[in-house]
C-alpha positions, 0 to 999 in steps of 0.5 A: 306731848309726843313728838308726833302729835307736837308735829301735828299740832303745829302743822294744824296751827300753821294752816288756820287763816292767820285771824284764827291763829291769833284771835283780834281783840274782843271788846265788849259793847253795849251801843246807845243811840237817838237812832229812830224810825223814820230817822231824826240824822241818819247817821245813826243808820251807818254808826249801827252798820259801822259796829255791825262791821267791826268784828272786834266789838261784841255787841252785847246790847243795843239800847235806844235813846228815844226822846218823847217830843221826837216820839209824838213829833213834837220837837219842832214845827212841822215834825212828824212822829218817829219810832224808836229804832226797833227795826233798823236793829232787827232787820239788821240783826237779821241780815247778818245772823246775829242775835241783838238784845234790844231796849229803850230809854227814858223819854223825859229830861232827867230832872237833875244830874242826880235823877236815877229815873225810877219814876218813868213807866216800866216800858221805859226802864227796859232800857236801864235795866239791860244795861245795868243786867249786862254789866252785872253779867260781864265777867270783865269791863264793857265799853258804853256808846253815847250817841245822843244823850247820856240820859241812859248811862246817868240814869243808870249810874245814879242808881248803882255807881259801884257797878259802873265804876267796876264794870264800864272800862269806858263811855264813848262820849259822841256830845259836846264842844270842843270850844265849851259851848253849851249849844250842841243838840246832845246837850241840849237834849238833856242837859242834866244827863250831860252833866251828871255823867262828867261829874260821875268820875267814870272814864270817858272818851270824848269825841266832841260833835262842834267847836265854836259853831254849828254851821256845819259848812264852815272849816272850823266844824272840821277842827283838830278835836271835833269828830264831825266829817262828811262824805257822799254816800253815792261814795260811802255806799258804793258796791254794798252787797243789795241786801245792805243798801235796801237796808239803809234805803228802808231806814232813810226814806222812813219806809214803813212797809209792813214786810219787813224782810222782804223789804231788805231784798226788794229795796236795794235797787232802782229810784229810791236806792239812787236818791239815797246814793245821791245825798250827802252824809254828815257823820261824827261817830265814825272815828269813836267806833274804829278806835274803841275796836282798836283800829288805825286808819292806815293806807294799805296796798288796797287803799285806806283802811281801818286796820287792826293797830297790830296788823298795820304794815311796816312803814304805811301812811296813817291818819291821826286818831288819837285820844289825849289825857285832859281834865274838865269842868263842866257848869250847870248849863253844859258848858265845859272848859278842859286842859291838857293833864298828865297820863291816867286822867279820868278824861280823853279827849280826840284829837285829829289832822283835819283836811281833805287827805283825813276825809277822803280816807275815812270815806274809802275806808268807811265804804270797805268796812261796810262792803265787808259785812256779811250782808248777802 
């Protein structure tokens, strides 16, 4: 190269923001989620956003695990009918100009740990199907959600294991207990689903929703190794560009509004935005995402943030999310026991610091992220 051009080169390079100059990690996802419409949690809604505002995760699908009782609204006494969260998932595909291959699921309990579900309706393979054609189509190893059941990943790997030992660098497991329980409602959901997969041998990180109960007011639902937190939303959604606060007001109060586009720049103001401000948000996915895209949560000069792990400054306060190596057997009814096991284990298990310190800064850092996307 002359030394002109060399010159060039270099001043060029030195003038590019520096995220240009030294591209972030790009993890491949594929995002499975009980996200639904009206909403069953609305988690759900701020673990989409939470993805949607992590640049580093290439969202490459997003698949929903719908369940037939919640569909007919049928899953408890009083329930009313729910869509599968086609809407939320476009109309957030939309704000944010991006493009989102969306599916859904099997609406039926696998019927063993081993059931590939090849005998469901057509419009519930699509779910299956997107999956295994966007491993097929990765040239290199995807990260899988499971937030909800595992009925789409067990299906699918009971129908093309070699695939998803190749192709699945890792599911991100939002179920279980940490005290081995067997009562957790994405157990409980599909016990078979939860079973086959830890049985699967594929590489799983473990991001358990309880401990010994599921009194979600008690200390212990905060323990070292459950994900779950909380936080106002009047917090969480403070200052979020209008269009993205009419977004989560539409999905949360299950408005069913047929204009839907109007709606993101109609709703993000006045009593039913202030009503959704005013509730409480109990999350447990949260950690899952910021670590899967490689974050740390540190304490910048702006606040606590989640930070890009090579960009944390020198010497900056952090919370623990960590992911240790641990084995587990798991019985037929769900139910787990697990132990420490040496580096390379096929199992990760999260581990945190509980406390106020951990939650007010998953709260302030939560709330930057969700500012941030680009939403207006």
């Amino acid at each position: 190269m002359p030394e002109f051009t060399r010159t060039l080169f270099v001043c060029l390079l030195l003038a590019l923001p520096a995220g240009l100059a030294a591209p972030r990690r790009s993890v491949p996802l594929v995002h499975t989620t009980d996200l639904y419409h009206p909403p069953m949690d609305p988690d759900d809604y701020v673990d989409l956003a939470t993805v949607f505002g992590l640049p580093e995760l290439d969202l490459r699908a997003v698949i929903l695990d719908a369940d037939a009782r919640m569909v007919e609204g049928t899953f408890s006494p009083g329930d009313a009918p729910r869509e599968p969260g086609f809407v939320p998932v476009m109309q957030l595909a939309y704000l944010t100009g991006r493009s989102v291959a969306a599916a859904i699921g099997p609406l039926a309990r696998l019927r063993s740990p081993q059931d590939a579900a090849l005998d469901r309706p057509r419009r519930e393979q699509a779910g299956i199907e997107l999956l295994l054609r966007t491993l097929r189509q990765s040239p290199e190893p995807v990260v899988v959600t499971v937030l909800g059941s595992a009925r789409i990943v067990t299906a699918a790997f009971n129908r093309d294991p070699e695939l998803l030992r190749r192709k699945v660098k890792s599911v991100v497991v939002n179920a279980g207990s940490s005290a081995g329980k067997a009562n957790e409602y994405n157990v409980v959901i599909d016990v078979n689903a939860y079973v086959g997969l830890f049985r699967s041998g594929l590489p799983i990180d473990w991001y358990p929703c309880v401990g010994e109960s599921t009194d979600w007011n008690s200390p212990e639902a905060g323990a070292e190794h459950n994900a779950f937190w909380k936080a106002p939303q009047r917090e969480l959604f403070r200052d979020l560009p209008v269009p993205l606060m009419a977004w989560f007001v539409h999905g949360m109060t299950g408005n069913l509004r047929g204009d839907l586009l109007r709606a993101l720049q109609e709703e993000g103001r006045g009593a039913a935005a202030a009503a959704v401000r005013a509730d409480t948000r109990y999350l447990w996915s949260t950690a899952s995402l910021v670590v899967a895209a490689g974050r740390t949560l540190a304490k910048t000069p702006a606040g606590w943030r989640f930070v890009p792990a090579g960009e944390v400054p020198a010497g900056a306060e952090t919370q623990t999310l960590a992911l240790d190596p641990v084995s587990v057997t798991i019985a037929d009814d769900g139910s787990t026991r697990w132990q420490p096991a040496p580096p390379g284990s096929r199992v990760r298990l999260f581990r945190r610091v509980p406390g106020p310190v951990h939650t007010a800064a998953m709260t302030e850092a939560l709330n930057a992220l969700l500012r941030a996307i680009p939403a207006d």
